[in-house]
Structure formats: structure tokens, C-alpha cells
N, C-alpha and C positions, 0 to 999 in steps of 0.2 A: 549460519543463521539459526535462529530458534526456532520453532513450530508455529508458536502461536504467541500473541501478546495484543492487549488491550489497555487502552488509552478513552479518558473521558476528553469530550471536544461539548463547551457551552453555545449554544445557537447566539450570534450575535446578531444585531437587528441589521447590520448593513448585508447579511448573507439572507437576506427573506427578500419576497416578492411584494406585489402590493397587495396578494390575497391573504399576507401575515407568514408565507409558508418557507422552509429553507427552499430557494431558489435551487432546482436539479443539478445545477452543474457546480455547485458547491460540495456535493457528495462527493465528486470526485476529488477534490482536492479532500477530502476527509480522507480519503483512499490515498494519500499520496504522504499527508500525516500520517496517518499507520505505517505505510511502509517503512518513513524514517527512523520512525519510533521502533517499531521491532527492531531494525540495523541496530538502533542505536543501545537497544534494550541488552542484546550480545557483547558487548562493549567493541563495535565496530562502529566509524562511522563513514558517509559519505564526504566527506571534505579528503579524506584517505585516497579515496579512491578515485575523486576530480585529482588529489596530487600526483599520479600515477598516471596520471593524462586519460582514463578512463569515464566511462560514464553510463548512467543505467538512462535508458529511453525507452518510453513506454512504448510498446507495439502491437499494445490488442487491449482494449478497453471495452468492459461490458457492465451495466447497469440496470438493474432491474425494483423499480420502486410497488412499495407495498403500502407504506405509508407515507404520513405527513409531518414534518415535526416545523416549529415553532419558533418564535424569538423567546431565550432565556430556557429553552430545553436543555435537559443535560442528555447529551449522547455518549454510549460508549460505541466505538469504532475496535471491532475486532480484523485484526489482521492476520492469515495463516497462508505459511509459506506451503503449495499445495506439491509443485515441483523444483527442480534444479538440472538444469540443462549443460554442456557446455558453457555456454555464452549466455542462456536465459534464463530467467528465473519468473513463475509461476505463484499469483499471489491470490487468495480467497479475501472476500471482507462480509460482514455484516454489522449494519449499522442497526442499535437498540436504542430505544426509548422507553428507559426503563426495563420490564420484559417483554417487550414486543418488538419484535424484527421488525422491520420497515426498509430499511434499501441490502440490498444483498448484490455482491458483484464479484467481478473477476478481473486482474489481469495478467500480461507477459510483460516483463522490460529485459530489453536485451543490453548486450555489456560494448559498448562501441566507444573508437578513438576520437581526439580531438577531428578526422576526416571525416568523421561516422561510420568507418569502418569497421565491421561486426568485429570483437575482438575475445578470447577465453574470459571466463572470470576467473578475477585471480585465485589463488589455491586460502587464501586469508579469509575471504568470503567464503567459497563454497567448505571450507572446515567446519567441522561440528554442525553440518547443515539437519540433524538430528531426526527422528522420526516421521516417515512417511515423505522424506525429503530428498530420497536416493538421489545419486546427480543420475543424469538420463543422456545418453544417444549427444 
């Protein structure tokens, strides 16, 4: 996996509330865009890894808002891959508006079977998993 990659996401009017604002739990899926995006930015992708009967599921989600953004905002969504575990992998985000931080978060997804049983990640994934990205424990 790379380290780090960023991807712009336009505010669309059905992802706002009625006070004009991106409804909160839209960030998350902004975090879930990044994550494909960096996969995909390595030239790996997740359709790979559903073919392998594998699958990343998320298992710790945190969110923490600063600001506020808008219909028709441009956001960039930075995603960085923080750890690499056996089976988990550890992901940072920060969402910008312009220069200004505004949601910053964190997650884990882990690597499980079509049972959902915990499963390694495969050796394709965690290759070139590249700086600050050691696999761990």
C-alpha cells in the first residue's frame, strides 16, 4: 500500500442537512473513498481481494469535526496508511476545505472470510506497504 494519497470529493446537495451543511456521517463514507482510492492509487484493487473470498471490514471508526463544509464545496480527502498489522491495517484521514482542516479521523479494518473469520492479509497487499507502514505483531 502507499503512504499517503489524496483525492478531491465535490459536496453534493443530497449529502447536506437542512442547515445547508455535509450531513456528519457522509464524512465517513469520504473515508471509505480514500481508502479505495489509495488501494487503488498502488495499482491494487479491492474486487482482487472480494475474488479471493477475502474482505476488509471496518472495526474502529473515529471522527472528529472541526468544521463545516457546504453544497458544491471542493474537499480534498487525504488518506494515510498509519499501520499494517497481520490481518489489520490502520488508516489516518483529513478532510480540507481548501487550507483548512475540518474533519480529521481514524480507522482499523481488518482482513476476514466470506464466514468473517479473522483471516492474514495477503502477502500482494501488505508488499511495498512503504514508509512508516512496518507490518506489526
Amino acid at each position: 500500500m502507499s503512504e499517503q494519497h489524496e483525492i478531491e470529493i465535490r459536496v453534493r446537495y443530497q449529502e447536506t442537512d437542512a442547515m445547508g451543511r455535509v450531513h456528519h456521517a457522509n464524512y465517513i463514507n469520504y473515508f471509505e473513498i480514500g481508502r479505495i482510492e489509495l488501494l487503488r492509487a498502488t495499482g491494487r484493487n479491492y474486487r482482487r481481494l472480494e475474488d479471493e473470498g477475502l474482505f476488509l471490514v471496518v472495526s474502529e471508526m473515529s471522527c472528529r469535526y472541526l468544521g463545516a463544509a457546504r453544497y458544491d464545496d471542493m474537499l480534498r480527502v487525504r488518506t494515510t496508511t498509519t499501520q499494517m498489522g497481520r490481518a489489520t491495517v490502520q488508516h489516518a484521514y483529513q478532510v480540507f476545505r481548501g487550507e483548512e482542516l475540518i474533519v480529521e479521523g481514524a480507522s482499523t479494518v481488518a482482513c476476514v472470510d466470506e464466514q468473517g473469520k479473522v483471516r492474514r492479509l495477503p502477502d500482494w497487499l501488505r508488499a511495498g506497504s512503504g514508509g512508516g507502514t512496518a507490518p506489526v505483531g
